[in-house]
N, C-alpha and C positions, 0 to 999 in steps of 0.2 A: 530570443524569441519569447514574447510573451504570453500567458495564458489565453487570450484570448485572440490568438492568430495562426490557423491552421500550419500545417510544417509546410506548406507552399508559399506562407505567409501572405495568403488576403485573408482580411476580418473574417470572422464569424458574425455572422446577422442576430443570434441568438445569445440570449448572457449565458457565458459559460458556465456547467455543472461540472461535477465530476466526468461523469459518464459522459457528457462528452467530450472532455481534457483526452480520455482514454484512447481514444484512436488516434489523436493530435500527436500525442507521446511514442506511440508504436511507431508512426511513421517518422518521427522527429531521430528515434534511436538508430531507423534503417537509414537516413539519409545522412545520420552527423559524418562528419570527417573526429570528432573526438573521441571514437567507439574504441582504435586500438590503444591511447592513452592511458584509459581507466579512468579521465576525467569525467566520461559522460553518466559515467555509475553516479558518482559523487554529486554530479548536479541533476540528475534527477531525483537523488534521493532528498537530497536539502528543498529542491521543487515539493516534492511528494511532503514533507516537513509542514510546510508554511501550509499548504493547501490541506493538511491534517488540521493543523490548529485552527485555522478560520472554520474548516466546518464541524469540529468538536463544539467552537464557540455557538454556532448557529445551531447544531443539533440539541446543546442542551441546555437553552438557555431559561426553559418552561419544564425543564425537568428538576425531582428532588435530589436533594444531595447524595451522591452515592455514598456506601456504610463502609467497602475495605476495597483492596484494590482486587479481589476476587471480583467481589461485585462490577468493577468499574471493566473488568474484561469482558465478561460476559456481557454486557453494553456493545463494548467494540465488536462479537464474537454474534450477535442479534441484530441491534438495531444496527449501528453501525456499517458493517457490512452488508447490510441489506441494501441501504439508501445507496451505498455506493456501488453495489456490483449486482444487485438485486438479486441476492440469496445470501443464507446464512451460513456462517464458518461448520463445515461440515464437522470437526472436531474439536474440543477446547481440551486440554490436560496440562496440571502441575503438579509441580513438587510440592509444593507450600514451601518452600525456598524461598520464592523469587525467579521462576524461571515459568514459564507458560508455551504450552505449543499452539497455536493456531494451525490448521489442517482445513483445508479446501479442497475437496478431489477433482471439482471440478473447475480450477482459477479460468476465469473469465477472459486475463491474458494470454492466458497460455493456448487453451483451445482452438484455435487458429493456426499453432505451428503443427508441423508435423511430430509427428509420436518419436522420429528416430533418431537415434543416438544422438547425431553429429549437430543436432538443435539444443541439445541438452546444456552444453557448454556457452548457449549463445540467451541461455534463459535468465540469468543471472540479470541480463537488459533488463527485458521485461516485470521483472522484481522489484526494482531499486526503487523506484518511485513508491510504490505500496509498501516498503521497509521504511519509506519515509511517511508517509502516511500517517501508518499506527504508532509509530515515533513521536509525529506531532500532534495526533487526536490523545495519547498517554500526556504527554507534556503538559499540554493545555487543561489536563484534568488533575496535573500536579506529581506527575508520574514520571521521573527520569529513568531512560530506560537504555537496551542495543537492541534491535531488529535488524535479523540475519533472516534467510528466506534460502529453504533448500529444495531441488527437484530431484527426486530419484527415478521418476516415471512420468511424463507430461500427459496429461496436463495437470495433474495434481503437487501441490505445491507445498510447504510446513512454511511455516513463522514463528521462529523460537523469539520470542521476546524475555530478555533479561532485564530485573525490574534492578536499577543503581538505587542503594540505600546512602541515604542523605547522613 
């Protein structure tokens, strides 16, 4: 299925944004037949990748060069996050390691399922693609990295981002 054809597959009339990939996605994960595999994580996360990089490349192509990769979180953690889900990363923290949490209490996927337990295990879907995201919006900014995405409480969400030193 391609980005720009709803999970019923007819076109979209509209070029596709992020924002509205998003609903495309949620419905694409409830219908796949790939979901008990573990495949469907992986391809939406390598989706979520690509569609990082492309709009890292567009977001910052009139911007100045970022100074360290603190800086270039903080980006993701502001601007970033905003254009894409229209609000900011409710927490940013590191070690100064290499290791960053991203903290949303209110993920924008999430808030649709219900609060109870037996959704909790089915959140990991809804993640994968945004794991790939900040994966490929890091990438394109010169940043290898892991994005992992944990739920303890829906619909709030973490994204530990671990930065790989070259």
């Amino acid at each position: 299925m391609c980005a720009c054809h709803s999970a019923h597959g007819e076109v979209r009339e509209q070029p596709p944004g992020v924002i509205s990939l998003v609903p495309a996605w949620v419905l694409w994960i409830k219908s796949s037949g790939l979901v008990e595999n573990g495949r469907c994580i992986t391809k939406l996360e390598n989706m979520g990748f690509r569609v990082g990089q492309g709009l890292i490349e567009r977001f910052t192509k009139d911007t100045a060069r970022f100074k360290d990769e603190l800086d270039i979180m903080k980006f993701i953690c502001k601007d970033f996050w905003t254009t894409v889900f229209k609000k900011q990363i409710d927490n940013l923290r590191t070690n100064h390691q290499g290791i960053y949490v991203l903290q949303d209490n209110k993920f924008r996927l999430l808030t649709q399922l219900s609060a109870g337990k037996q959704y909790l295990e089915h959140a990991s879907k809804y993640l994968a693609f945004t794991c790939g995201l900040i994966r490929g919006g890091l990438s394109n900014l010169g940043i290898k990295s892991i994005v992992t995405a944990e739920v303890s409480s829906m619909p709030a969400c973490k994204f530990q981002v671990m930065i790989q030193k070259l």
